[in-house]
C-alpha positions as CSV (number, residue, x, y, z in Angstrom):
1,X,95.2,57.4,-148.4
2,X,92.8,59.9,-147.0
3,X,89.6,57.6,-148.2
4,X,91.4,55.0,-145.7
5,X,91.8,58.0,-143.2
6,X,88.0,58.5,-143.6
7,X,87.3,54.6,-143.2
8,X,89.0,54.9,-139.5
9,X,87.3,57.7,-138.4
10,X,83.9,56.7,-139.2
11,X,84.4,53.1,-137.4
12,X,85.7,55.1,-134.6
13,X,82.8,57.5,-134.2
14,X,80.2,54.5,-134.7
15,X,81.8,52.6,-131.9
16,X,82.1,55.4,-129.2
17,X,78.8,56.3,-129.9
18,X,77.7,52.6,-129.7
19,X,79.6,52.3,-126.7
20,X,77.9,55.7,-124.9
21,X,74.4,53.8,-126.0
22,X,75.2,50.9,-123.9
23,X,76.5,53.0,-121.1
24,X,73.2,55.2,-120.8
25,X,71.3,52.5,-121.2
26,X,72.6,50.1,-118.2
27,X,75.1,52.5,-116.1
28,X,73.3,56.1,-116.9
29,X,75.1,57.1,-113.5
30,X,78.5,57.1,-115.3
31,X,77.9,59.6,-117.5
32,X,77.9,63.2,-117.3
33,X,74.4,64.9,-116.1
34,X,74.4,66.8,-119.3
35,X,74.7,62.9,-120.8
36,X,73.0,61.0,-118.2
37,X,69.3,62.8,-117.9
38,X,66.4,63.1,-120.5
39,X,65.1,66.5,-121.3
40,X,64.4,68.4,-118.4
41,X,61.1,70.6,-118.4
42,X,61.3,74.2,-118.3
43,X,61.4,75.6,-114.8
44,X,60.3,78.9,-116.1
45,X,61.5,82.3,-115.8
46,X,61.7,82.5,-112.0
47,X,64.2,79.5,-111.8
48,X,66.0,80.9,-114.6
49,X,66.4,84.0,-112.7
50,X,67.7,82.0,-110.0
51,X,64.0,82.6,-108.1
52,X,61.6,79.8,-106.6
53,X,60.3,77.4,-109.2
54,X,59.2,74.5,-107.4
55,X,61.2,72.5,-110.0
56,X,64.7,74.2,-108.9
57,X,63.9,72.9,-105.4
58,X,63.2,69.4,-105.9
59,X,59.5,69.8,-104.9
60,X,56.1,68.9,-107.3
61,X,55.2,71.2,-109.6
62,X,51.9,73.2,-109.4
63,X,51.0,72.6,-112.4
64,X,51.3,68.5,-112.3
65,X,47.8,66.7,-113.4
66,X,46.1,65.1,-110.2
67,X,46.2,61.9,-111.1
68,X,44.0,60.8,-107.8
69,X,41.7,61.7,-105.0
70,X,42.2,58.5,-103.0
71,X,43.9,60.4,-100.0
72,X,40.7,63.1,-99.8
73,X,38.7,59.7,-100.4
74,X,40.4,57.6,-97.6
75,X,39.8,60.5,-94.9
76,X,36.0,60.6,-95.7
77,X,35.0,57.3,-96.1
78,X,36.3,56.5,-92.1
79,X,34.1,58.7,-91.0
80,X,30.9,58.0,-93.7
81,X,28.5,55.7,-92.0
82,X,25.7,53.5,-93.3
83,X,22.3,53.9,-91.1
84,X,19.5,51.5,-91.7
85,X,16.1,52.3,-89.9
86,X,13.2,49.8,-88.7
87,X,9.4,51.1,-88.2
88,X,6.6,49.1,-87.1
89,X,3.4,50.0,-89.8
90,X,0.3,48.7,-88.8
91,X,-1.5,46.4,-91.6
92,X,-4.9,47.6,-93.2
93,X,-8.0,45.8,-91.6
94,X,-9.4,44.8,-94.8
95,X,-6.0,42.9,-95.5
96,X,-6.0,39.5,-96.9
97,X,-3.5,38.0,-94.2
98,X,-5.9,39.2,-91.1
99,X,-8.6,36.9,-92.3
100,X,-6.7,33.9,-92.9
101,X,-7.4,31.8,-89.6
102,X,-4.2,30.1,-90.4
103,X,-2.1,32.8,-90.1
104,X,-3.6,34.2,-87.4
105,X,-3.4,30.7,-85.3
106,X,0.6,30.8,-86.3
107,X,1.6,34.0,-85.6
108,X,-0.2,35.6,-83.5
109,X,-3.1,38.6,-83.0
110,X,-0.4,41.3,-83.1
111,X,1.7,40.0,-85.4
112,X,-0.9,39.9,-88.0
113,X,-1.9,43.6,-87.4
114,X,2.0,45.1,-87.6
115,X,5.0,44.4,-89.6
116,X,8.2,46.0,-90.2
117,X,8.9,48.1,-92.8
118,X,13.1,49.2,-93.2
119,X,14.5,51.6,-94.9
120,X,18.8,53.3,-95.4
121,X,20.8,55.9,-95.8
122,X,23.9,57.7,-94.7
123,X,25.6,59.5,-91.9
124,X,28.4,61.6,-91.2
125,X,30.4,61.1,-87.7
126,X,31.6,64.5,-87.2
127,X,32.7,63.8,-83.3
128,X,35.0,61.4,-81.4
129,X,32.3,61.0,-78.8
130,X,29.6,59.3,-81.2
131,X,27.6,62.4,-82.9
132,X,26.2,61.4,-85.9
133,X,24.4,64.2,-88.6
134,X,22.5,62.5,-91.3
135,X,19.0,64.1,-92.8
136,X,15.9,64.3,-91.0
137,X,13.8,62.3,-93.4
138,X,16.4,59.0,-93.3
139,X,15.3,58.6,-89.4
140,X,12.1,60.4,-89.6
141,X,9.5,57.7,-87.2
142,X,12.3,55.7,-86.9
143,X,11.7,53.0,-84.1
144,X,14.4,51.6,-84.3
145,X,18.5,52.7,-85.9
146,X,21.5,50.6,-86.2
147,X,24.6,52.4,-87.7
148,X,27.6,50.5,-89.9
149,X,31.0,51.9,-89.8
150,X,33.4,51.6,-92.6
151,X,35.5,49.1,-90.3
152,X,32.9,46.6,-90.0
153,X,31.7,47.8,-86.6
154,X,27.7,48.0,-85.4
155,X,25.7,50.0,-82.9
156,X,22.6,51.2,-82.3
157,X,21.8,55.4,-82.1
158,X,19.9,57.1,-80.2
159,X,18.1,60.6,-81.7
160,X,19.7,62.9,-80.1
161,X,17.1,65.8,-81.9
162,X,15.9,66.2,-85.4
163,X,15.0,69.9,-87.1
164,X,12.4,69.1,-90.5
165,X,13.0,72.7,-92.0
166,X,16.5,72.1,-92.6
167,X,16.2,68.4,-92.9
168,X,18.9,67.8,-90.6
169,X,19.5,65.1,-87.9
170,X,21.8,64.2,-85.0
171,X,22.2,61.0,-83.5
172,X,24.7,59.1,-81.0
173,X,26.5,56.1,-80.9
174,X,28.7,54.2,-77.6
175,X,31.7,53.3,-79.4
176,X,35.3,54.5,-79.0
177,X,37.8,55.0,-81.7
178,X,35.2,57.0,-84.0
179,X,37.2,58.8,-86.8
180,X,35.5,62.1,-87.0
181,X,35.6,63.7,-90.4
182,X,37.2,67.2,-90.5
183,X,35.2,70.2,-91.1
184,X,35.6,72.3,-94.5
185,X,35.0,76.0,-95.3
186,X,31.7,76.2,-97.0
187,X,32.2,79.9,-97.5
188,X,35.6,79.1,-99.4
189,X,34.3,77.1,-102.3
190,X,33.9,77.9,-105.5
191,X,32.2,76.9,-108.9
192,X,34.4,74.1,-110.5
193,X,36.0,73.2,-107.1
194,X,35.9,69.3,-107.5
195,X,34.2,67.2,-104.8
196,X,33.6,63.9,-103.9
197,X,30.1,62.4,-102.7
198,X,30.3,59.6,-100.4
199,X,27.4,57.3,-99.1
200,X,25.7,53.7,-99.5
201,X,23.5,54.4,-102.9
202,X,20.6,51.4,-103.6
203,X,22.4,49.7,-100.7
204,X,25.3,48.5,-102.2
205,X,27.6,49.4,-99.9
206,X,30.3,52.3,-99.3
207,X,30.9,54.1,-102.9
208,X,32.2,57.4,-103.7
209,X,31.8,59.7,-106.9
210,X,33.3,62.5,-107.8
211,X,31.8,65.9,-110.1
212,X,32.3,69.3,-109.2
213,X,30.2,72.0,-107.8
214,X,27.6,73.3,-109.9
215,X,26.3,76.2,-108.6
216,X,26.0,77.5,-105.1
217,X,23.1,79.2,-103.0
218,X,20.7,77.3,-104.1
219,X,17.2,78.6,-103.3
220,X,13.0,78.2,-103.8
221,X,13.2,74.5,-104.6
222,X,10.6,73.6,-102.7
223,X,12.3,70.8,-100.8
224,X,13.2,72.3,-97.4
225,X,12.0,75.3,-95.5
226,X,15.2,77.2,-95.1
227,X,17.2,76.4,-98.3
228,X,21.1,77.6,-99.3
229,X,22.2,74.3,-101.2
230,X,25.3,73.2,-102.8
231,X,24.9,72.0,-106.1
232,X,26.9,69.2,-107.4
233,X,26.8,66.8,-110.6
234,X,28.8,64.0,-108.4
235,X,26.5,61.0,-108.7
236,X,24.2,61.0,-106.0
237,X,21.5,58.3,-105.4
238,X,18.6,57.2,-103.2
239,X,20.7,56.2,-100.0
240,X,22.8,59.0,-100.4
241,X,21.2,60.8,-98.1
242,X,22.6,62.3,-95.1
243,X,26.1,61.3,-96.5
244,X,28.9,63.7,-97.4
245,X,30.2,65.7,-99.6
246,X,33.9,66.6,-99.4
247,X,36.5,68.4,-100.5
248,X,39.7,67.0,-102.9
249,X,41.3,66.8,-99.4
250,X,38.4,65.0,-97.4
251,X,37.1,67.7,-95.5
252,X,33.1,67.9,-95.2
253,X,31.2,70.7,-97.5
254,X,27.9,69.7,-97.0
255,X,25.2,66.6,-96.2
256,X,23.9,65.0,-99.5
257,X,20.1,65.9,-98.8
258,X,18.6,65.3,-102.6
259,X,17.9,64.8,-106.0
260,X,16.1,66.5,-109.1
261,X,15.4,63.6,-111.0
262,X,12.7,61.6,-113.4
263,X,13.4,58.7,-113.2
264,X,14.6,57.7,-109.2
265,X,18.2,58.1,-110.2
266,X,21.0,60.4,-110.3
267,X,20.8,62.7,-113.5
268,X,23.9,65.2,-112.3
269,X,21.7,67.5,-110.3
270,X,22.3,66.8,-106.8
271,X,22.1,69.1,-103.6
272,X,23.9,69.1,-100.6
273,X,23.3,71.2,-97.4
274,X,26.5,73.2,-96.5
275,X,28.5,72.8,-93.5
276,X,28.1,76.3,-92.3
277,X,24.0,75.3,-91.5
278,X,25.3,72.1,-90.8
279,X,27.1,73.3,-87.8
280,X,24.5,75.6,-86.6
281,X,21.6,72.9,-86.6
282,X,23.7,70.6,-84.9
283,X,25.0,72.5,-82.2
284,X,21.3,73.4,-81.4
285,X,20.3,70.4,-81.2
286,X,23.1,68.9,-79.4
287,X,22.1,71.6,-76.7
288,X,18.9,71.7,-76.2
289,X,17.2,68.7,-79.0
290,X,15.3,71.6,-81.0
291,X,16.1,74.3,-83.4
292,X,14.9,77.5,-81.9
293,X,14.1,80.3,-84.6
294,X,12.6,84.2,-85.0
295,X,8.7,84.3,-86.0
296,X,7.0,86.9,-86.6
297,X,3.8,85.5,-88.3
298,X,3.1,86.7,-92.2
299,X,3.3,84.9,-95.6
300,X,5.6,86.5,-97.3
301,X,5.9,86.8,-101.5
302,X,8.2,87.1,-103.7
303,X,8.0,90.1,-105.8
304,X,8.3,89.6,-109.8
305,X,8.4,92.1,-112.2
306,X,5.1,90.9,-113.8
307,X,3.4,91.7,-109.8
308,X,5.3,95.0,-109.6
309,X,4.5,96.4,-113.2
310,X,1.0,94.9,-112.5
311,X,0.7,97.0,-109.0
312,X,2.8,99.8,-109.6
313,X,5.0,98.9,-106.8
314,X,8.0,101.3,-106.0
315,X,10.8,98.6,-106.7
316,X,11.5,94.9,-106.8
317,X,13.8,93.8,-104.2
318,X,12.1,93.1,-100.6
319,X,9.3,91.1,-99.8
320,X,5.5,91.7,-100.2
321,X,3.4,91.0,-97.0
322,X,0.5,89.1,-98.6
323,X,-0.7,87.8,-95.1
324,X,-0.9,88.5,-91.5
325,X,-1.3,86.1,-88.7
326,X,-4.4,88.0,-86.6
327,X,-2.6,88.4,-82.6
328,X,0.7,87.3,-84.1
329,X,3.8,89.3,-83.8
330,X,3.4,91.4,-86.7
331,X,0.1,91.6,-86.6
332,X,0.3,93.4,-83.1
333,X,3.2,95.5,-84.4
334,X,1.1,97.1,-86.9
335,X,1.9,95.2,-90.1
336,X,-0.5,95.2,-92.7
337,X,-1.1,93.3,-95.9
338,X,0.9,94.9,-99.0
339,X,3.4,96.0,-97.2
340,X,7.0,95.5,-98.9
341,X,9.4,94.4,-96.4
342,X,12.8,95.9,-97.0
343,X,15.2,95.4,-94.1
344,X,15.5,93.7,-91.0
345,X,18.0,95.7,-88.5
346,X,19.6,97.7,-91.2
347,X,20.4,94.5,-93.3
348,X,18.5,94.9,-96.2
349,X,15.9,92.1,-98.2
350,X,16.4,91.1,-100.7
351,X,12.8,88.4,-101.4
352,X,11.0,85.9,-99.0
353,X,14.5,83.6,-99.2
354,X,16.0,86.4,-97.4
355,X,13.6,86.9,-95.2
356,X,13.3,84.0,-94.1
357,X,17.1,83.4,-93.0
358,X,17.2,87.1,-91.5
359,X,14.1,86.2,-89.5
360,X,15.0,83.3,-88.3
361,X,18.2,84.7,-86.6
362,X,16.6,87.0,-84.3
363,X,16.3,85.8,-80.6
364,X,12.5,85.5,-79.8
365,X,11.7,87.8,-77.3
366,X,13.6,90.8,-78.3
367,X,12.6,93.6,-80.1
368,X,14.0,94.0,-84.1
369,X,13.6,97.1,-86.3
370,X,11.6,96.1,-89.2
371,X,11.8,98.6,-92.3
372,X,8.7,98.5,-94.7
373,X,7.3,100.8,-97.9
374,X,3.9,101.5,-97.3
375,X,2.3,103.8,-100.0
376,X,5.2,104.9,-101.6
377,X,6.9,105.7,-97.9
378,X,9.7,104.0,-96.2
379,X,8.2,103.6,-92.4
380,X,9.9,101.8,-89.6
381,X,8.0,99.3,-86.8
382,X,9.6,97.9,-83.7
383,X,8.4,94.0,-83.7
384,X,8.6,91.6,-80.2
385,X,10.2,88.4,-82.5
386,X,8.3,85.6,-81.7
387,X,9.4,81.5,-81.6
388,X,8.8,79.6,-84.8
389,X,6.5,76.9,-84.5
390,X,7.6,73.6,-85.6
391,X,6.2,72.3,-88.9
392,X,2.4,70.9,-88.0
393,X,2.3,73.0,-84.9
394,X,-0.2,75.6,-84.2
395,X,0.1,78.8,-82.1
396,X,3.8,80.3,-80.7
């Protein structure tokens, strides 16, 4: 009797428990919550203590994986343009081409003493009114420069002004509609901070790649005048220049500017200029079509701990004078070689980096309160800042 008792029950139990099976599976919404849901992660102990886990409200977690940038992606690329550049070279007199008769019967006197020689790169639209910012050495002699949008559309720019020593560039294009990227927070980022670098590399058309940022500050690399780069190991190749580099969210860091690399191509050391200098070039040269900086006329050196043991020098932050431009500024003020240059206006120096960027601020014309060690002694010399030349210029 009770082994029959025991059959019953256990064909009971299998078919309720069949039957829930079938239920969860094709009408979960039936059941019980308890019944109806999987395992529920752990909201933590703030939603156990009835806080604010974003889990308890219904909202993402924090801690979810990104599993895309395409949104940060979309609102760059509108805004990334391609620029492609034409410049008239003149042909070699001793070329084969100008002594053919035939070709010069064909085409021409002038045609067989100049061709065209094209070149691209990248550009940033950062207003709705047609300003452009790419790098100074993607237009540089330009004749002529036509710009792609993302959306198919073509114009030609004009230069609206160029500055070499930062290796920026503004130009401007007649169309309406221009999606103008948004402006990041240079200051704000961070090592590890993901970015994205978007341009036309070799000329294949719009591609974007994604690293993080390597370092920041970057200094004494030799390839601009007035460096502070971003470093990033997003891929970045020739025809990146003067494209951007944004933000998970889209928003412009910096203009991809260069490369170290052996071989031509991207080996995950790439540099971008930061949008902080970004937006002080450009709204110099929007205004007036030139960069206007503090001179004051020395060469500057750094000072190593090699020249400072070797010299006795008093300490090793500043900047050592190691020449004087005769009737420059300095020179007038009294500056004299071997002098260590310490502070500028109370801020202090801290090598020839610094000193360059601190200099460059000051309004030419006025009067700054340079700080130097002479022979052991701290002395201080008024100096009428001067204007910086521009690169290949002679004289104020």
């Amino acid at each position: 009797m009770l082994h029959r008792l025991w059959l019953v029950f256990a064909q009971a139990v299998t078919v309720l428990l069949a039957a829930v099976f079938v239920v969860a599976s094709f009408q979960p919404q039936w059941l019980p919550d308890r019944l109806g849901r999987g395992p529920q992660p752990s909201a933590g102990p703030a939603a156990a203590a009835g806080g604010t886990a974003a889990g308890a409200r219904g909202e993402p977690r924090r801690d979810a994986a990104i599993l895309s940038y395409s949104e940060g992606a979309r609102r760059a690329t509108a805004s990334v343009v391609n620029i492609f550049t034409t410049k008239q070279v003149r042909v070699p007199r001793d070329h084969p081409l100008l002594n053919d008769p035939l070709f010069r019967r064909f085409f021409g006197e002038q045609f067989a003493q100049r061709q065209q020689t094209s070149s691209l790169g990248s550009g940033v639209i950062i207003s709705a009114d047609g300003l452009v910012v790419t790098n100074h050495h993607v237009v540089e002699s330009a004749d002529e420069i036509e710009v792609l949008l993302s959306d198919g559309r073509r114009a030609r720019a004009t230069a609206v002004g160029s500055d070499p020593e930062t290796d920026l560039a503004v130009l401007r294009i007649a169309l309406d509609k221009l999606p103008a990227i948004e402006f990041g927070q240079a200051d704000a980022a961070r090592v590890g901070d993901v970015v994205l670098a978007v341009g036309n590399p070799f000329g294949v058309g719009q591609t974007v790649t994604m690293g993080i940022i390597s370092a920041l500050g970057r200094s004494q690399l030799g390839i601009n005048t007035f460096e502070n780069f971003i470093q990033t190991d997003a891929a970045i190749n020739p025809g990146n220049s003067g494209g951007a580099l944004v933000d998970s969210a889209g928003r412009l860091l910096g203009i991809n500017t260069a490369i170290y690399s052996r071989s031509g191509g991207s080996l995950g050391i790439g540099f971008a200029i930061p949008v902080s200098t970004v937006r002080q070039v450009t709204e110099q040269l929007v205004a007036s079509g030139s960069v206007t900086r503090g001179y004051i006329g020395v060469e500057p050196q750094d000072i190593t701990p090699e020249l400072a043991e070797a010299f006795k020098l008093p300490r090793q932050q500043g900047a050592i004078i190691a020449g004087v431009m005769r009737g420059g500024p300095a020179d007038k003020a009294g500056v004299k070689v071997g002098d260590i240059l310490v502070s500028v206006d109370g801020a202090a120096i801290s090598g020839t980096a610094a000193m360059l960027e601190s200099i460059s601020q000051l309004r030419p014309g006025s009067v700054s309160r340079f700080r130097f060690v002479r022979d052991g002694r701290e002395i201080d010399l008024p100096v009428t800042v001067g204007k910086r030349p521009r690169p290949g210029q002679k004289g104020e």
